[in-house]
C-alpha positions in Angstrom: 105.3 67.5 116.0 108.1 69.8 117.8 107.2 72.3 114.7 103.4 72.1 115.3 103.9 72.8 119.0 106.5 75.6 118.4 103.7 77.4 116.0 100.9 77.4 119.0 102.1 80.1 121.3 102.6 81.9 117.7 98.9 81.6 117.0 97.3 81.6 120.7 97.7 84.6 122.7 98.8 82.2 125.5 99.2 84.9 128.7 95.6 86.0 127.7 94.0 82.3 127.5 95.5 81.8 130.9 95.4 85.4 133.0 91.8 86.5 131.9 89.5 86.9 134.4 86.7 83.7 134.3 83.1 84.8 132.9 80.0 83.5 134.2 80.4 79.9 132.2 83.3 79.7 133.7 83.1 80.9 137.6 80.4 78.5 138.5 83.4 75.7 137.4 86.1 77.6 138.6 84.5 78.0 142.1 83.8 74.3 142.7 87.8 74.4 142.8 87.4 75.6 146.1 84.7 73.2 147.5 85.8 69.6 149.1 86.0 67.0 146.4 83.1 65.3 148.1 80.9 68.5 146.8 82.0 67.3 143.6 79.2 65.1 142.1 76.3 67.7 143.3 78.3 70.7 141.9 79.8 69.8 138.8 76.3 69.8 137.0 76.7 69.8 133.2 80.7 69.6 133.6 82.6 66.1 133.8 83.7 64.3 137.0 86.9 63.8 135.6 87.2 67.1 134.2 86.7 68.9 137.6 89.2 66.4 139.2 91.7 67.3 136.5 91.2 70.8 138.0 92.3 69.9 141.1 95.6 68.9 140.0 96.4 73.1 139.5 97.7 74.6 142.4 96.4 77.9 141.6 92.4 78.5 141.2 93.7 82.1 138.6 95.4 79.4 136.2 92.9 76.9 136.0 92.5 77.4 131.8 96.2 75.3 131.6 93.9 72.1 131.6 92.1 73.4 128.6 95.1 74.9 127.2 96.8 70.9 127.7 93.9 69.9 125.8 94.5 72.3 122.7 97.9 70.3 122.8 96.4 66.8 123.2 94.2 67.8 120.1 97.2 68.7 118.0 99.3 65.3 118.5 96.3 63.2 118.5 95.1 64.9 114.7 99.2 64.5 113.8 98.8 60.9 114.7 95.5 60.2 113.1 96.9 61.1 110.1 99.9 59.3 110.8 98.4 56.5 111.1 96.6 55.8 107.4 98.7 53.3 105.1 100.1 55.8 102.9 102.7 54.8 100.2 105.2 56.3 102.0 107.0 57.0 105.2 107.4 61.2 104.0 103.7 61.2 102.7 102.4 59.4 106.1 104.3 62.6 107.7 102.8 65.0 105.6 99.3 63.7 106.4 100.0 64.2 109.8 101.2 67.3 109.8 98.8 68.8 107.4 95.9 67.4 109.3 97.3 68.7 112.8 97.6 71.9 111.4 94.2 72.3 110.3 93.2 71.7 113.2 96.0 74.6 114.9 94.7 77.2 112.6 90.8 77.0 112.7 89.1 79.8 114.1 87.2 78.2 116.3 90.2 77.0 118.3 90.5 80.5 118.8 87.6 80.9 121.0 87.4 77.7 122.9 89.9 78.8 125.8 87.0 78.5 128.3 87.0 76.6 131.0 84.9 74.3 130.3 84.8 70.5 128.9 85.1 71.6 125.2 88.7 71.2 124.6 88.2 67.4 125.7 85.1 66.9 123.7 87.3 67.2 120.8 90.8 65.9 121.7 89.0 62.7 123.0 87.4 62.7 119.3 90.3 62.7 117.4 92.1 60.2 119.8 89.3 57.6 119.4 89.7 57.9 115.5 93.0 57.7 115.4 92.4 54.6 118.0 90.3 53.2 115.2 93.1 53.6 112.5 95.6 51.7 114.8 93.3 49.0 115.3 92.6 48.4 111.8 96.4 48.4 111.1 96.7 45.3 113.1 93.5 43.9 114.0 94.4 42.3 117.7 92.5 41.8 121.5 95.2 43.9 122.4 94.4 47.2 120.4 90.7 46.3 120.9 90.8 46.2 124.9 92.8 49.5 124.4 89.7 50.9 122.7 87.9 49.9 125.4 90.3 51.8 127.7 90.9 54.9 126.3 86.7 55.5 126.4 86.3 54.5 129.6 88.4 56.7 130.4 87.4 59.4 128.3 83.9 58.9 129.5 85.2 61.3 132.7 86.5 64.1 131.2 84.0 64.2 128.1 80.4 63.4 127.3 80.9 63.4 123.6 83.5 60.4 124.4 80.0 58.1 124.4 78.7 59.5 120.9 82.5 59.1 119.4 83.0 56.2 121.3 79.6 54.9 119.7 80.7 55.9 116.2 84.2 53.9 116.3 82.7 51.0 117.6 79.7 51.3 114.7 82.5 51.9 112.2 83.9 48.1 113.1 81.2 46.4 113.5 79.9 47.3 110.3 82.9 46.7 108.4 83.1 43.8 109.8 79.8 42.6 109.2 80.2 43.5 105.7 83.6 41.5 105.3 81.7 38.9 107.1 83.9 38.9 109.4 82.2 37.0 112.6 84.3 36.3 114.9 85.9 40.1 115.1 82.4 41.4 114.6 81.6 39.6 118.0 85.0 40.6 119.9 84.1 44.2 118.7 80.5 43.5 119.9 81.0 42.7 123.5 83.9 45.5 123.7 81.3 47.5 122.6 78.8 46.6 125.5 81.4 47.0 127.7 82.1 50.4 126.9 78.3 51.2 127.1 78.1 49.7 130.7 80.8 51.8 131.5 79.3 54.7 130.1 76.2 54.0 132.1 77.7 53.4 135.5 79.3 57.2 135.1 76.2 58.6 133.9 74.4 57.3 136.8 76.7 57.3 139.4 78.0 61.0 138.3 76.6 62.3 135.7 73.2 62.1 135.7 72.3 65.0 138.2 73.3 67.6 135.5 70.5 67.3 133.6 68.1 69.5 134.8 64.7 70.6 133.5 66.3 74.3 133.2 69.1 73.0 131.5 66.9 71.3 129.0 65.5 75.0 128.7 68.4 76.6 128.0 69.4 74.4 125.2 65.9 74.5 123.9 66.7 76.0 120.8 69.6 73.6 119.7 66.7 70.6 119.8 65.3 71.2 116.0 61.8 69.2 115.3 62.2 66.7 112.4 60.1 69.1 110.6 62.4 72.3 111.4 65.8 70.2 110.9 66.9 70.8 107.0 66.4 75.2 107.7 67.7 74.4 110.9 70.5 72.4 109.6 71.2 75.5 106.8 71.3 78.2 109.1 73.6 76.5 112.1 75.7 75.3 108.8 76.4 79.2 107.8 77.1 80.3 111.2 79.6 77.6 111.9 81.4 78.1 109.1 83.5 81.3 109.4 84.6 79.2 112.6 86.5 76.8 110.2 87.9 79.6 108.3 85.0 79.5 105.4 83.9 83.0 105.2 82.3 83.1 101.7 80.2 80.3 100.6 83.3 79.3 97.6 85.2 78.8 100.3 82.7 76.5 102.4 82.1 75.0 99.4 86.2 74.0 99.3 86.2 73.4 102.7 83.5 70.8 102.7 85.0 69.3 99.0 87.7 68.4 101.0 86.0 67.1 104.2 84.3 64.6 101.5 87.9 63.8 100.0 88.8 63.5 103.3 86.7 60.6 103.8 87.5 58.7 101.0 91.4 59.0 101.1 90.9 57.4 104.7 88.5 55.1 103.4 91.4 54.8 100.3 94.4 54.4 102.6 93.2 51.0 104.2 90.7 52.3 106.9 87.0 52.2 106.3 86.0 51.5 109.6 87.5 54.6 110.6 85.9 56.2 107.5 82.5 55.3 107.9 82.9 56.5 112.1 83.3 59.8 110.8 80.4 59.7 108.7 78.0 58.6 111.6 79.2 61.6 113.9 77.5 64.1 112.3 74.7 61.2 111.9 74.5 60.4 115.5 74.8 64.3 116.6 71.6 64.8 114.1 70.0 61.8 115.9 70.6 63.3 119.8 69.6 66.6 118.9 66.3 65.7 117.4 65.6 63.5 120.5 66.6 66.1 122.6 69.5 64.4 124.3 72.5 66.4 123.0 72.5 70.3 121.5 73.1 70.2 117.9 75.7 72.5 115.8 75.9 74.8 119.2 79.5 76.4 118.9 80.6 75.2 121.8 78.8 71.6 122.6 79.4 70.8 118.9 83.5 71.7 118.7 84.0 68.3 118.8 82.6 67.7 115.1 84.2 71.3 114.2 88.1 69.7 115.0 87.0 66.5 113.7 85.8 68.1 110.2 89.4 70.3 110.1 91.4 66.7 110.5 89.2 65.2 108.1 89.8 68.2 105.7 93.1 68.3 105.9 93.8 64.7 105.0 91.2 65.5 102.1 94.2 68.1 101.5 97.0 65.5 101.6 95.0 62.7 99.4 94.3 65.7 96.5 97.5 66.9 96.7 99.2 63.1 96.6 96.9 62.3 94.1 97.9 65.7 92.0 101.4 64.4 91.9 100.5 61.3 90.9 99.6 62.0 88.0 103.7 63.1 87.1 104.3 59.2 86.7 108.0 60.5 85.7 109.0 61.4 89.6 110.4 59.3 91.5 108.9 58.4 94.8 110.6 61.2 96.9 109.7 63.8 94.2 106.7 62.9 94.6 106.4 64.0 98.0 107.6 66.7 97.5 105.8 67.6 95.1 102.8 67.3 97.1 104.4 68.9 100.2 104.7 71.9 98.3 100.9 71.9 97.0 100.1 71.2 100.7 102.0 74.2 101.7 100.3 76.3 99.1 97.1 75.4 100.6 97.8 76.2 104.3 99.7 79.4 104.1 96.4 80.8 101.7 94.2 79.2 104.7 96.4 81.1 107.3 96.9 84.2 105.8 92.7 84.3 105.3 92.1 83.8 108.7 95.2 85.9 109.8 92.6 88.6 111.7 91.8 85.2 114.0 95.0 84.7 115.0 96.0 85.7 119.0 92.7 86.3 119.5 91.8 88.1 122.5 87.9 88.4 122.6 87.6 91.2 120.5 89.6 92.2 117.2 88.7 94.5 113.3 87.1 92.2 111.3 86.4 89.3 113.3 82.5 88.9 113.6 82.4 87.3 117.1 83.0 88.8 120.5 84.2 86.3 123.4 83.2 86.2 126.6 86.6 86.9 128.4 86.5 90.3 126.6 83.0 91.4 128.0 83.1 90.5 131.4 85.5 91.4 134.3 84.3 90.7 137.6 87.5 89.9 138.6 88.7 93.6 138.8 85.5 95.2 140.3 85.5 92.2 143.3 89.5 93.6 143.6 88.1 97.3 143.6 85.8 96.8 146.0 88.1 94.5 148.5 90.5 97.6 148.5 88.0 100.3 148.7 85.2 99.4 151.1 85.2 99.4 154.7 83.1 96.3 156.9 80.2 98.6 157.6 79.8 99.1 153.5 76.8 97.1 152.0 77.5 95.1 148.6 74.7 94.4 146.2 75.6 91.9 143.5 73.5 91.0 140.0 71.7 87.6 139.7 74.3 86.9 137.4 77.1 87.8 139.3 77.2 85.5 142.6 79.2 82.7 140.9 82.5 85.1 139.7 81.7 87.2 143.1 82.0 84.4 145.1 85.4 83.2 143.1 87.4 86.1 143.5 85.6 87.5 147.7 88.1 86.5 149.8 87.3 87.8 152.9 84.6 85.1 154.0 83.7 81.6 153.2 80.9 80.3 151.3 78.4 77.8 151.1 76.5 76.3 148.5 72.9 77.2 148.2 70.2 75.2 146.3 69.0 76.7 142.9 66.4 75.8 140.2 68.9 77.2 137.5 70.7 75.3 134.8 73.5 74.7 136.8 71.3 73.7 140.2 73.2 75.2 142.8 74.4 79.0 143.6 76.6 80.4 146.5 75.5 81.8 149.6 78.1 83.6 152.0 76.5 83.3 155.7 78.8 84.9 157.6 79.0 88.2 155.8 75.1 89.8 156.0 76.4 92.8 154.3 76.4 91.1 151.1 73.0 91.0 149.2 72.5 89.0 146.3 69.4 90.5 143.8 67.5 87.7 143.0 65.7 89.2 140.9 65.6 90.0 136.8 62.8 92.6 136.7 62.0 95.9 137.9 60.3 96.2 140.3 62.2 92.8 142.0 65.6 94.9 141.3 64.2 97.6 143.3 63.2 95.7 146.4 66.5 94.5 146.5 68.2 97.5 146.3 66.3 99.4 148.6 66.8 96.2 151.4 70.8 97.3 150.9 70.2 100.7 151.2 68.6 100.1 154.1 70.9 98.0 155.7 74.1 100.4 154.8 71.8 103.7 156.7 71.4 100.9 159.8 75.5 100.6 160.2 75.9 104.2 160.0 76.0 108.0 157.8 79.4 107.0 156.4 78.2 103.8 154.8 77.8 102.8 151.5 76.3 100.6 148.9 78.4 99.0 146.2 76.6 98.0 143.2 78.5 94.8 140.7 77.0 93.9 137.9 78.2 91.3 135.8 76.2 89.2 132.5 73.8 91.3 132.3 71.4 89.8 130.0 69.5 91.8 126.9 66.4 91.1 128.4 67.6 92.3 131.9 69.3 95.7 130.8 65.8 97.2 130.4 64.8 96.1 134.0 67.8 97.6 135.3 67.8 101.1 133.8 63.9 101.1 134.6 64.7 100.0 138.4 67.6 102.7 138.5 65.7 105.4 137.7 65.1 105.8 141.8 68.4 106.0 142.5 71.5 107.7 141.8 74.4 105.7 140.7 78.0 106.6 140.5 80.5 104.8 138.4 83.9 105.1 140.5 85.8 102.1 137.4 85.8 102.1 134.0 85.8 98.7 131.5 83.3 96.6 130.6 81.2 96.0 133.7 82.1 98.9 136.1 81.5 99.5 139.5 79.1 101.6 140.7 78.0 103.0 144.4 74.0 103.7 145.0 72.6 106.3 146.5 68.7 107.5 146.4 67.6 110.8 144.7 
């Protein structure tokens, strides 16, 4: 485990994940770090309880992406001990299985790009623990481990929606198993843990949760609900663009990859845990399910990187089982041989996987041959704010994007805010009352854009000659780039930064 941990600062560009200034996603999260925890329930939105109150625990709003960065760890020790955790022949191949299925999980792309701040990171360390929760139980079947089950969701249940569709799966996995064994009284003990959990669930949906679900949010995940009808081209197409994210490039290699997902499976289900075997095959059942009745996106690349680290563990225990199974077949080694044998094929297997995905590696938003480009490396409102805090002077106007109030809001620290009711996904923007000189464009078109800009204008030739209007803009949309350069055609502007999102100070022709 020391070993696994050592590698991560070796594969993460760790100063990055942590010192990059927050995009939009993240500033609307990042900002209810400064409200009273009593805001919390109305601002939190989409976003865990539990995972905002974890933010809390930082004592320095600029590093809040440790707590994601905690949960890339959690991930890796909970994937070691699922593997651990199978009844392998041996103490050294029980080892192997862990380590091999933790670092599967280190070297995926996708981890790679889920440094946001942003639930994500739980989704799937709260995945793996569950599973690996599963395996303990059905080591020793006991109240004990049961009522720990029972525990661990409950309490996963605050820092991670998925924790209820894992949650659901584990206890499935048991009951049906079970059931099958005919096994009644543990099929009833794993019953009313089970409705336990789900009144659980409940009471933090409805006493925290459910004011995040919005009509707008339900609009902007539109296209991650398939129709029954649409869901095997749907199914296809989210299938090939999810799969460079687990290192599969080329369809051989998704073809390997999901070969040993499948073998993954089995050896769990071989190695004395078919509950926890069949739990893994009703997540991606239950995740087809909830997108279909529009409760839950399906195979979105972030809301679905849950089933992404859970289908790397899988994998790489398929890895350990083929390899174990190789050497095997050498009936003339001894058991330690044996091992090592497979160690070695294991080995093999990795370092090709690494060295494939190499380009991945320290990933910084934007690098040659990687066909993605992050967030964190497009937006920077962070240093136009800073630009403009050292630059203006109090009788200077500042016109901000419709996009840009959350991160604006984040990094101004000259005034207070105040939370001001919005029919967006997220249900609530900032206002900053005591600062009139501030004016938000609340607008994505034309002719809106214009009316805005002209009310700054206006306001800056009220407080004197010498004033100006700075304009930040910050996630633009596609759609609203059009508008913009249509709306700017009245004015002059003159870019005084450089980067990705500079700053810019309006004038009329």
């Amino acid at each position: 485990m020391l070993a696994l941990l050592a590698v991560f600062p070796v594969v993460h560009d760790i100063k990055n994940m942590l010192t990059a200034p927050y995009f939009l996603d993240e500033a609307w999260v990042a900002l209810s770090w400064r409200f009273p925890i009593s805001d919390l329930p109305s601002l939190t939105a989409s976003t865990p309880l539990g995972w905002s109150l974890l933010l809390r625990l930082v004592p320095d709003a600029d590093f809040l992406r440790v707590v994601p960065l905690a949960f890339h760890l959690i991930m890796i020790t909970a994937a070691y001990a699922f593997g651990r955790l199978l009844a392998w022949q041996s103490a050294g191949t029980g080892v192997l299985a862990g380590v091999v299925s933790a670092a599967v999980v280190l070297l995926i792309p996708a981890q790679q790009v889920r440094h946001d701040l942003k639930q994500y990171t739980a989704d799937a360390a709260m995945t793996l623990i569950l599973l690996a929760v599963s395996a303990w139980i059905e080591a020793s079947w006991s109240r004990r481990r049961l009522g720990a089950l029972v525990g661990v969701a409950g309490v996963g249940m605050l820092l991670s929606h998925v924790t209820a569709i894992a949650a659901a799966c584990v206890f499935g996995g048991l009951m049906l198993v079970a059931l099958a064994r005919r096994q009644r009284a543990r099929a009833v003990e794993t019953m009313v843990a089970g409705v336990v959990v789900a009144l659980v669930g409940a009471a933090i949906y409805l006493g925290a949760s459910a004011n995040g679900r919005t009509s707008s949010l339900e609009e902007f995940w539109r296209e991650s609900f398939p129709s029954l009808g649409d869901l095997p081209s749907y199914l296809w197409q989210r299938a090939n663009g999810l799969s460079p994210l687990l290192g599969a490039q080329r369809p051989l290699q998704a073809l390997i990859f999901a070969a040993f997902s499948l073998f993954g499976v089995l050896t769990i289900a071989k190695r004395q845990r078919p509950s926890t075997a069949v739990a893994i095959i009703l997540l991606p059942v239950a995740a087809v399910l909830l997108g279909v009745a529009r409760v839950y996106p399906l195979l979105d690349l972030r809301t679905s990187h849950f089933l992404l680290v859970a289908i790397a563990a899988v994998a790489g225990l398929g890895v350990v089982g083929a390899a174990d199974s190789t050497a095997a077949f050498v009936r003339t080694l001894s058991p330690g041989w044996r091992t090592g044998l497979a160690t070695a094929i294991c080995a093999v297997v990795l370092v090709a996987f690494a060295a494939d995905n190499r380009r991945w590696y320290r990933f910084d938003g934007d690098a040659p041959g990687v066909d993605y480009d992050a967030p964190m490396a497009e937006e920077d409102i962070r240093s136009a704010v800073d630009y403009v805090t050292a630059h203006s002077s109090p009788d200077d106007v500042i016109a901000i994007s419709v996009m840009s109030s959350y991160g604006f809001a984040f990094y101004w620290q000259r005034n207070p805010i105040e939370v001001v009711r919005y029919g967006n996904a997220v249900g609530w923007n900032v206002g900053v009352p005591t600062q009139p000189n501030i004016v938000w464009v609340q607008s994505d078109n034309a002719v809106g854009i214009r009316q805005f800009l002209d009310q700054a204008l206006d306001r800056a030739g009220k407080l004197g000659h010498d004033s100006r209007v700075w304009l930040i803009r910050s996630h633009v949309l596609p759609t609203e780039r059009d508008a913009w350069q249509a709306a700017l055609t009245n004015y002059q502007l003159e870019l005084v930064t450089g980067g990705p999102e500079p700053v810019g100070v309006l004038t009329r022709k």
